[in-house]
N, C-alpha and C positions, 0 to 999 in steps of 0.2 A: 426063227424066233417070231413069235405073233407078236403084232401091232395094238394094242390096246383098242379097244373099238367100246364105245360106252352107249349103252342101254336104258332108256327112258321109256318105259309104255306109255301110247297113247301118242306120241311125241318123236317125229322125225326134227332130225337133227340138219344143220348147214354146215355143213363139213368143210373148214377151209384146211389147208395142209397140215397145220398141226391140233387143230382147237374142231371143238365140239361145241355147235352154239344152239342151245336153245331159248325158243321166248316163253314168255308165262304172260298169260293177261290179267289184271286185275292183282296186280300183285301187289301183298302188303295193305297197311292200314289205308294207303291213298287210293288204293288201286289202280296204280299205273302200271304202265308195263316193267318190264325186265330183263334181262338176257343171262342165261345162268349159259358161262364159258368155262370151258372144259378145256382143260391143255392135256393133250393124251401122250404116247410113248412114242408119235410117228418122228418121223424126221425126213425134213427136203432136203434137196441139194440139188444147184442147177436147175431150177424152175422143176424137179422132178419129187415127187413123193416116195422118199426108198422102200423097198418091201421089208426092210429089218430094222426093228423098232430099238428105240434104245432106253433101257428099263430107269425108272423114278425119273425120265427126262423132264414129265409135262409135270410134277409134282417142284422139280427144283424150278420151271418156268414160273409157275404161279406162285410157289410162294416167295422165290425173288423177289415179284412182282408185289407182293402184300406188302414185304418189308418197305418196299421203296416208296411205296403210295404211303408207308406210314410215315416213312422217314421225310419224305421232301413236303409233306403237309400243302399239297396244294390240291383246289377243289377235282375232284376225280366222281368215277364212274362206282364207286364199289360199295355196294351196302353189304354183303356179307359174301367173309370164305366161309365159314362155319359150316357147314353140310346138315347139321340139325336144324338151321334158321332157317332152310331154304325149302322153297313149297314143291317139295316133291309130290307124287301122286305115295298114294299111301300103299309101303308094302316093297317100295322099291330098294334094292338093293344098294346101300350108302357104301359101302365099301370100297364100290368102284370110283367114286367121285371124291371121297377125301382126302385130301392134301393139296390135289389138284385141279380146285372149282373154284369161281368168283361167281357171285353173284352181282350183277350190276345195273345199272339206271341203262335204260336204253334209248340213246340219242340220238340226233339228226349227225352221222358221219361226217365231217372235214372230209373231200376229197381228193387229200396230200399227206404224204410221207414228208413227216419236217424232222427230217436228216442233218445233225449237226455234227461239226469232223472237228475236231483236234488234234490230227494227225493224217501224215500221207498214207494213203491204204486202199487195195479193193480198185473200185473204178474209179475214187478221185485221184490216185498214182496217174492210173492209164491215161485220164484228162489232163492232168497236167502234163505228163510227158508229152503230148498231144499239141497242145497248146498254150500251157499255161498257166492254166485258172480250173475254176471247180466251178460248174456252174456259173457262170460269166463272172465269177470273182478271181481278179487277178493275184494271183501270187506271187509270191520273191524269185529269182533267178534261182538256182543252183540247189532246188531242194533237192534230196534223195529219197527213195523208200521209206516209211514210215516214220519220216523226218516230224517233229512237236511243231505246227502251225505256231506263228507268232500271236495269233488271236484264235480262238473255237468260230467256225465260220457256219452258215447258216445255208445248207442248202436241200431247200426241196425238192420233190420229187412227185409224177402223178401214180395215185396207186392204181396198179394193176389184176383184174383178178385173176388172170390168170398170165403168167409168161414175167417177165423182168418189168418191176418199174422203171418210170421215164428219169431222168434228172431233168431237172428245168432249173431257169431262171427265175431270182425273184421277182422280175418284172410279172414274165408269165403267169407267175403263182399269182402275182397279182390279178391279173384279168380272169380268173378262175374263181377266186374266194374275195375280190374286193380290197381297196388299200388297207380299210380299217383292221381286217381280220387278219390278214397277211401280216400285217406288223404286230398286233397282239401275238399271233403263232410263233415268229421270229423271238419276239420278247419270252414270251414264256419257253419255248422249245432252250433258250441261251442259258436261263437261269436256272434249270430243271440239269442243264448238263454240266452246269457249272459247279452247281453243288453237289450233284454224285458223283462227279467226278473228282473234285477235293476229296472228298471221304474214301471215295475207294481207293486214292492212290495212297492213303493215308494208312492203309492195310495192304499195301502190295500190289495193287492192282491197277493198270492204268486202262483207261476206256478210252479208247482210241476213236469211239464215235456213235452214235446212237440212234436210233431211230422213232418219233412219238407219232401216239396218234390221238387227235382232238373231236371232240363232238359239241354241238349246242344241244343246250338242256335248260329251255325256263330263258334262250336271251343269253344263256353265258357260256363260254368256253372252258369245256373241263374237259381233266385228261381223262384216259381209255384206253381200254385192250391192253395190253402189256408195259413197262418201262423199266429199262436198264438191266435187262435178264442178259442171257450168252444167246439168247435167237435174234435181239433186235439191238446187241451191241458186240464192238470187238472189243474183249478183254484181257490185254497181255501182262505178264509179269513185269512189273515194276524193276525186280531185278536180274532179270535176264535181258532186259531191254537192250537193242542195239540196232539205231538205223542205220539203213545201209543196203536191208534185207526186210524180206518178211518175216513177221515177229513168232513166235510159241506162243499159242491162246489156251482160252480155256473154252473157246467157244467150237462150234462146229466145223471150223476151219477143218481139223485134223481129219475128220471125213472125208471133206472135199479135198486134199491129198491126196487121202488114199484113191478113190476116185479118179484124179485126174493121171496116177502113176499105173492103175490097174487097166488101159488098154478100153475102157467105154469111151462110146462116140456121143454120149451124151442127146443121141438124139434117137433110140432104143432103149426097153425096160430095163433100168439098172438093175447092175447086180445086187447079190444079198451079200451084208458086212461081213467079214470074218469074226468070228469070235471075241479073236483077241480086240479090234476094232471097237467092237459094241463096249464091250469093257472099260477099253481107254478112255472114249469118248465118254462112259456114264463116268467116270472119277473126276475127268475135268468139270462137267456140270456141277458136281458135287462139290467138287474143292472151291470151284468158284463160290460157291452158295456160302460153305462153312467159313470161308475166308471173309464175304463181306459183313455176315451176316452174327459172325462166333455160334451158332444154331445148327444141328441136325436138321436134316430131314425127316418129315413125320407121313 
């Protein structure tokens, strides 16, 4: 199955694992710059790029992603999805780009992943089993697997371009980005997960944990890149719930299953999905989508 690969004349792209990022100069009535992001059909797994694409994936990423920047109305990166509003070169080919394009303000990167958990999961299980705590924040005694934290906790992380990000401390985060910024991140990153995540468990959905990313624009912190999609959160069924174990998602999980039962060493070119895989894995994206969202995919 081919990988969606999108095409702008004139215009190389920065290809991060799943997005297509281009800049534009002079964009708009200001003429500032811009970053038109493309979420395409790729899919990782294990720091790896798989060779088998999973179809409408980068279409349900972004438009997730519109709903929630509309929904949680806080200042953000996005001046249009529209594909007609956007300064393509003339002639090019829209069909590849809509559904799943943002256009956006293009800012000075935060460089941290402000990772907030609601739940035991992933690597803050393994931390705790470990020690205790999630990123030097202590924990209760006797939690289990995907046990609901007494409070959504706050832990960052440095981003990586390539290979697994760090977790760190808040202090750390601190000497990174400065006390001020650090705690505005902290504040905004709690309030942003707080509210999607009342809403979505309010349809079935619990969000187990999330991941945002922030930039300066003008002096002020606004959000970017993605928020509360199935790439940059765990979404499990509200009523299949049961800790003790790891949960049923809707997110990419079920790949990396398959993956870890199929016999790759993880450190050679992964294989290609089976079929039936690609499939499964597009219906959860989807279900996720039509579930928070009551909306088709377009």
């Amino acid at each position: 199955m081919l990988v969606l690969e999108t095409n702008l004349s004139g215009k190389t792209p920065k290809r991060g694992k799943v997005r297509d990022i281009y800049t534009f100069d002079n964009c708009g009535e200001s003429g500032s710059e811009a970053v038109l992001l493309v979420s395409t059909d790729r899919i990782s797994a294990f720091d790896w790029v798989l060779p088998t694409g999973i179809p409408d994936k980068g279409k349900v990423l972004n438009q997730t992603a519109e709903f929630w920047f509309d929904f949680l109305d806080v200042p953000n990166h996005v001046i249009t999805t529209d594909v007609h509003k956007m300064p393509f070169p003339e002639g090019t080919d829209l069909t590849q780009f809509e559904g799943r394009s943002t256009l956006g303000k293009k800012c000075k990167v935060v460089p941290i992943e402000c990772v907030v958990r609601g739940y035991l999961s992933g690597s803050s299980w393994k931390e705790y089993q470990h020690n205790g705590a999630v990123c030097g924040i202590k924990l209760p005694a006797g939690l289990k697997e995907s046990d609901k934290l007494p409070e959504p906790i706050f832990t960052p992380a440095t981003k990586a371009e390539t290979g697994h990000d760090e977790n760190i401390s808040f202090e750390e985060m601190v000497k990174i980005v400065g006390q001020e910024t650090a705690e505005t991140l902290r504040k905004k990153s709690l309030d942003i997960f707080k509210r999607g995540s009342e809403y979505a468990l309010s349809k079935g959905i619990i969000i187990a944990d999330n991941k945002l990313e922030f930039g300066f624009l003008d002096g002020e912190l606004i959000l970017i890149d993605e928020v509360l999609t199935p790439d940059s959160s765990r979404f499990w069924s509200a009523q299949e719930y049961e800790p003790g174990k790891g949960q049923p998602s809707f997110d990419k999980q079920f790949v990396r299953d398959w993956l870890l039962q199929s016999g790759w060493d993880k450190n050679s070119e992964p294989p290609e999905l089976p079929v039936d895989v690609v499939e499964k894995t597009r219906q959860k994206y989807i279900k996720a989508f039509e579930i928070l969202t009551g909306k088709n995919i377009v």
